[in-house]
Residue, then its C-alpha position, 0 to 999 in steps of 0.5 A: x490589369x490582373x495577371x492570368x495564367x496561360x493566356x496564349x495565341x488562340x490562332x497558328x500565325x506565320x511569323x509568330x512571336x512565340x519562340x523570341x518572346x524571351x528576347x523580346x522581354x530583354x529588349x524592353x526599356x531597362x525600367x520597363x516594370x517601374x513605369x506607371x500607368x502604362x500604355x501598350x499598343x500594337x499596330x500589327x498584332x497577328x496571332x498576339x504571342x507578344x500581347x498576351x505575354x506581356x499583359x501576363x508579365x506586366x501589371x503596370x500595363x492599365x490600357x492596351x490598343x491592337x490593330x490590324x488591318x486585316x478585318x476577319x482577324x480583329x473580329x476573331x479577337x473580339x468574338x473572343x473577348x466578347x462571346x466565348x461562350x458561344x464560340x465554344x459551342x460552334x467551334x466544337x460544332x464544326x470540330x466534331x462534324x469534320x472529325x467524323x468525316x472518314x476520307x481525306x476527300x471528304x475532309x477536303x470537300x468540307x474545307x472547300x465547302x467553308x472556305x467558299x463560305x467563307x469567301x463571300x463575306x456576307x457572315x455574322x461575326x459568330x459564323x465569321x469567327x467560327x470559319x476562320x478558326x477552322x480554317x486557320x487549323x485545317x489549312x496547309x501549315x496553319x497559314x493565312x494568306x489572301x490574294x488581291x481580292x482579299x480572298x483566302x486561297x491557302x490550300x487544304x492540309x491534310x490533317x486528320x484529327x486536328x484540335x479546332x476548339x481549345x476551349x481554355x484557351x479560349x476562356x482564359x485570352x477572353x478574360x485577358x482582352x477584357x480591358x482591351x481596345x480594338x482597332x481595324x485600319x492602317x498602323x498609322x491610326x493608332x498614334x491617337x491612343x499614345x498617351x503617358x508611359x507608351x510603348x509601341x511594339x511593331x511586328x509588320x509584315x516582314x521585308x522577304x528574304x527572296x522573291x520565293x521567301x514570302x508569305x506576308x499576304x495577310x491583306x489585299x493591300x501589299x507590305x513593300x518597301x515603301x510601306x517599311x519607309x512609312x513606316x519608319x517615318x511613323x517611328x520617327x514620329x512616335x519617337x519625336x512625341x517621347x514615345x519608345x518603340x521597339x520593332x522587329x523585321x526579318x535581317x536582310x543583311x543576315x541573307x545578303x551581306x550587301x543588302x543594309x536596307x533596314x541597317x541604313x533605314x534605322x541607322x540612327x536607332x539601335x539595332x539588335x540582332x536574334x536568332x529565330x527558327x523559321x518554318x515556312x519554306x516550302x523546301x525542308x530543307x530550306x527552314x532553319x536559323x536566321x537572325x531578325x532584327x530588333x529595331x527601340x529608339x532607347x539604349x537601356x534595356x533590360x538586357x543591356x540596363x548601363x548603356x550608353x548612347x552608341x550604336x551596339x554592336x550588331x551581333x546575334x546576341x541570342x539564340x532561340x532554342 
């Protein structure tokens, strides 16, 4: 797979994984470069950030396999890997009819005006694409939430000038995903792309830190805690087949010394812990530092090439800047 430059998320996603992608690089198997023929597969990819990092970074990568369960958004990915073209020219459409408008309420009415359109499910896949961009830069903190409906109802954001096309971007993650497949479904559905060197990376929808915490209503279908145990039963799964998988989660324990869900539930693999930035609270003065947790069924890592089997210590063992 050729090595392009600045390939990066196309789309704003809340939990994104721009800011640990460092991190996330020293937490790969220690040998991770001198595999062969690699297969990299991701059940919840999001906004991508670790994809197209890692696809850039690693050549040996032949195949990789996304996933989501979210249908609007495995569309964007393939619109952009397979139309570019077209989706420059109706996102520049789009951009220039909102930017010309002069009140906010008329920005308002307009964004009302797409996301009732957009609701109603029945658009082609350019239309699709197109909406769902702008939207993702035109709504409040670029979120995407639906409700049980599978509705989007995320408010409108009150900006003024925004960048809706990036037409490099887009040029550059469209050679990129050329040699990758797409999937739509429940993360289980890609255990049949294993095959040879694999390695699974799992971004779920992140366990909340409080009742008030969450925004991880990217589907109609719920993430809840019995969704976090089948999906570590699906890890064991994976990990009982010789495939390695790394995870990350929001660290329970880092809010609630009491609450060891993930650490009892992961208890026998290696669990690390990094500290990330977030920004989504509703009260500013609420966002910050927390520690996440990096959950790999290996003990060498990059960082860490000579250890052993033992549980590592638990500690934040990085801080992202």
């Amino acid at each position: 797979m050729n090595t392009i430059s600045k390939a990066k998320p196309f789309i704003k996603w809340v939990g994104g994984k721009t800011q640990l992608l460092e991190q996330l690089d020293a937490q790969l198997p220690a040998d991770f470069d001198t595999w062969d023929d690699v297969t990299y597969i991701e059940p919840f990819v999001g906004g991508g950030a670790m994809l197209f990092y890692i696809l850039q970074r690693y050549p040996n990568i032949r195949r990789a396999v996304i996933n989501d369960i979210n249908p609007d958004l495995t569309t964007c990915y393939r619109t952009v890997r397979d139309m570019p073209d077209e989706l420059i020219v109706s996102l520049t459409d789009i951009q220039n009819a909102y930017n010309a408008l002069s009140t906010e309420e008329a920005r308002r009415d307009f964004f009302l005006a797409v996301r009732d359109r957009y609701n109603e499910k029945n658009l082609n896949q350019l239309e699709n694409t197109t909406k769902f961009f702008f939207l993702n830069r035109t709504c409040f903190n670029g979120l995407y939430r639906v409700n049980k409906k599978g509705l989007f109802n995320v408010p409108f954001g009150k900006y003024t000038n925004p960048q809706i096309c990036d037409p490099e971007t887009i040029r550059k993650d469209s050679e990129l995903l050329q040699h990758v497949e797409f999937l739509t479904g429940d993360f289980e559905s890609t255990f049949a792309y294993a095959q040879g060197n694999t390695l699974f990376y799992f971004d779920p929808p992140y366990r909340p830190l409080s009742d008030t915490s969450s925004f991880n209503d990217y589907a109609k279908e719920a993430f809840n805690d019995d969704a976090q145990i089948r999906l570590k039963e699906y890890c064991d799964r994976i990990n009982a087949a010789g495939f390695h998988f790394m995870l990350s989660n929001s660290d329970c324990k880092g809010k609630n010394e009491a609450d060891n869900f993930f650490d009892v539930l992961y208890g026998e693999y290696h669990i690390e812990r990094v500290w990330a930035s977030r920004s989504i609270n509703s009260n500013p003065n609420k966002r910050g530092k927390l520690t996440e947790i990096l959950v790999h069924n290996y003990a060498a890592t990059k960082h860490n090439p000579h250890a052993d089997n033992i549980q590592p210590e638990m500690e934040p063992l990085f801080m992202a800047i």
